[in-house]
N, C-alpha and C positions, 0 to 999 in steps of 0.2 A: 502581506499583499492580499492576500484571500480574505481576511478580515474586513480591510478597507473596500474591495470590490461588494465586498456582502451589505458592506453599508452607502453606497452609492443605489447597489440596486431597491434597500428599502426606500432611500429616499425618492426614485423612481416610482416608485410603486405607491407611497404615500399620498402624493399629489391630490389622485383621485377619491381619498376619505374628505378630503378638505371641501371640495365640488359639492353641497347638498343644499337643495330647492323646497321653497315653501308657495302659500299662495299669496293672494293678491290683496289685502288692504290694510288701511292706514294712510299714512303720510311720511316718507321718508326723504330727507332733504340731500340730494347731493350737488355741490360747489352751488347752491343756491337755487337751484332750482327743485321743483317736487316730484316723486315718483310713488312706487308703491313700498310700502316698509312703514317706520314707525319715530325712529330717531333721527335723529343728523347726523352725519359719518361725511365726513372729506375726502372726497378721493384726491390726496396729493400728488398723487404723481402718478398721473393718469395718463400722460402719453407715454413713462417708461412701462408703466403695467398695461397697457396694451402693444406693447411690444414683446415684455413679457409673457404674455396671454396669448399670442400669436405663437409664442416658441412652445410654449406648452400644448398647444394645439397638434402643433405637428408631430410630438413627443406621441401623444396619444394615440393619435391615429396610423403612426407608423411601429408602435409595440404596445401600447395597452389596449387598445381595442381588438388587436391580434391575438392577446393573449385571454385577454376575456373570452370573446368568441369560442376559443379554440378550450378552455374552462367550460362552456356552457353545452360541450359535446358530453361530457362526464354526464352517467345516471342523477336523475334528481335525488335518492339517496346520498349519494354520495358529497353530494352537495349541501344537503340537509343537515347533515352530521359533520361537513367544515364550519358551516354559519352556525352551526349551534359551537362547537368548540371555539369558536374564534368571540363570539358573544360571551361566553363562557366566563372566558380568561378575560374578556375586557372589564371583567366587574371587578380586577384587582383595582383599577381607577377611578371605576362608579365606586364605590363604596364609602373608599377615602374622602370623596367629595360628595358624599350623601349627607356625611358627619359635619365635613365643614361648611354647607349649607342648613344644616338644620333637621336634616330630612331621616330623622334616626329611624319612623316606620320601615321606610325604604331602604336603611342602610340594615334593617335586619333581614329585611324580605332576602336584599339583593345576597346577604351573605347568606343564609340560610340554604339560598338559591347555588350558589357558589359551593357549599360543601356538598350537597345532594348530590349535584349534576356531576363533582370534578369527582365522585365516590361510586353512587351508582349508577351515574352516567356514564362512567366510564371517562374518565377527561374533560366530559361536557359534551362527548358526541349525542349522548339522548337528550333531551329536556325532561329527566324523569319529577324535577321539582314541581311544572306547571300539573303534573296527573296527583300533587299531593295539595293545589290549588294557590300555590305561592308563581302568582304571573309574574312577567320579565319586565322589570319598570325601564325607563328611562336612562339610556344613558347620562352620564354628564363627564364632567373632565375640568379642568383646572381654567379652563376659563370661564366657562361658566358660571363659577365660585368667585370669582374673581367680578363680574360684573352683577352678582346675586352678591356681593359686598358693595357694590357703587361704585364699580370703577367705569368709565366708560369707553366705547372699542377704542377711540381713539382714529387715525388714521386709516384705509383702506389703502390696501396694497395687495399686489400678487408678486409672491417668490416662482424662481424658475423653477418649476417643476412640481412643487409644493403646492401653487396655487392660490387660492382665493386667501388671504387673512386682514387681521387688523393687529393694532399693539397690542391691545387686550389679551388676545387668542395667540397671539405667539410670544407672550410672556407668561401664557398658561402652560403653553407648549414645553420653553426651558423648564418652568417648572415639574413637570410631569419628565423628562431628561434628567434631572440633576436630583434626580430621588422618589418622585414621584407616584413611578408607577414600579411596583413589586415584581412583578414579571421581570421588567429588564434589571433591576435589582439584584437577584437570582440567578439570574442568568452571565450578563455581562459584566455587571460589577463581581458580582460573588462568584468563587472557582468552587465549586459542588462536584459532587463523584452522580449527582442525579441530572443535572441538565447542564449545557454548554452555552456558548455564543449561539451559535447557528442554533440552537432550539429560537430563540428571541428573533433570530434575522428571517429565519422561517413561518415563523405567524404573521410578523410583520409582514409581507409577501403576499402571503395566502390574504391575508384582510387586506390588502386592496384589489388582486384580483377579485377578491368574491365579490366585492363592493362595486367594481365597475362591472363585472358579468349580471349582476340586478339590476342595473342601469343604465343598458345598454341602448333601450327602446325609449328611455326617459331623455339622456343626451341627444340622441337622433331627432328626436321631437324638438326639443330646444334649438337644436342647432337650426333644423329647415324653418320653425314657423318664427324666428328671429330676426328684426329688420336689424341688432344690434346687439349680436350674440354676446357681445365683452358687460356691456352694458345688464342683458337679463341676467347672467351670471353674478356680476357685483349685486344686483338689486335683492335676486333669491341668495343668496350666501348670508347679505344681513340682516333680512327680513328671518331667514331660519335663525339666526344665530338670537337675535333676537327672542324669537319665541322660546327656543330651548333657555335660556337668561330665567325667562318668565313663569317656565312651565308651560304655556298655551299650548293646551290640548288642540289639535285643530288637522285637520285633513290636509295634505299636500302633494304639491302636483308630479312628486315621483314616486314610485313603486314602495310599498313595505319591504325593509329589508327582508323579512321573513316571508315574504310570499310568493315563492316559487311553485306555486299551484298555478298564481295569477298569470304571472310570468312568462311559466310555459306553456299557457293557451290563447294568447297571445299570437 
């Protein structure tokens, strides 16, 4: 029972990775008409996902947003040193898919990065790799690779709770589930005398609070200056998804993960 409860609340908690915003140009087509973005993407099923999109609304604002907030009391320390461990460990996924994109510079960096920090970083809580001049690239993930091979999103949809996706990005997803990514590998699949289930169920957790506690001012924003909050959400989900595909370096209209200096002066 406790297993299963521990994996409803990741899925709770996930939601909010999926949510991330870019900026404004191009030409992006949805059901025929133009917007801002770059490709064509169908929203098929746009009245159940704004239904959907309304439930997870309320999800949010009645426990992730409580729980972020109530995250964002903790010292900025202490803070610094989750998002760095939790970035950490997310390069068991960047890596894999640094190699299956091509990107072997990067897949040294990021490993190189990876034993430094998990060694004398202590787990990943310091960043001691950036003081030895090896910076934090890019994440990416199994869908990415997936459309850095030609596939295309395919269909726009939002799952309850889960949030904003496409076929692309949730065929990345099983994929990174069914072997993918070495953390849950280790953890869940593998019975180890060094780490458990709940080592896995608990980063999960921690990486989405930390992720909506940075972007808490960023939601607020969207949501007031939105004549069509469902609608800027779909439009920034594929417009990012897009640039991360491409690589496009390029400034965006939410916060740096990383930047809880910004953050909290604010």
């Amino acid at each position: 029972m406790n297993k299963y409860l521990s994996f409803l609340l990741i899925i709770l908690f996930t939601f909010t990775n999926n949510i991330t915003f870019a900026g404004d140009d191009g030409k992006l087509k949805l059901n025929g008409s133009e917007s801002n973005g770059y490709i064509e993407v169908s929203d098929c099923f746009e009245k159940v996902n704004r239904g959907v999109f309304g439930f997870n609304q309320v999800l949010d604002k009645a426990i992730f947003r409580p729980l972020a907030k109530g995250y964002r009391m903790f010292p900025q320390p202490i803070r610094s040193g989750t998002s760095n461990a939790l970035s950490n460990l997310g390069n068991v996924v960047t890596i894999p898919n640094n190699f299956l994109q091509g990107q072997f510079k990067d897949a040294g960096i990021n490993s190189a990065r990876f034993i430094i920090n998990s060694t004398l970083g202590i787990a990943g809580i310091f960043d001691v790799a950036s003081y030895y001049g090896l910076q934090k690239r890019d994440k990416e993930d199994y869908g990415q690779t997936l459309g850095v091979w030609g596939a295309g999103p395919g269909c726009y949809f939002v799952l309850p709770v889960l949030g904003p996706t496409t076929i692309r990005d949730s065929l990345g997803s099983l994929v990174n589930l069914v072997g993918g990514d070495a953390w849950y590998n280790v953890t869940v699949v593998n019975d180890t005398q060094y780490f458990s289930e709940a080592d896995y169920y608990v980063s999960r957790l921690m990486s989405g609070i930390d992720f909506r506690a940075k972007n808490l001012e960023s939601f607020d924003s969207l949501e007031n200056s939105s004549v069509d909050l469902y609608a800027s959400v779909r439009s920034l989900y594929l417009q990012d998804r897009y640039r991360k595909v491409r690589n496009i370096d390029k400034t965006t209209e939410t916060l740096s993960d990383d930047d809880w200096e910004e953050l909290d002066n604010q």
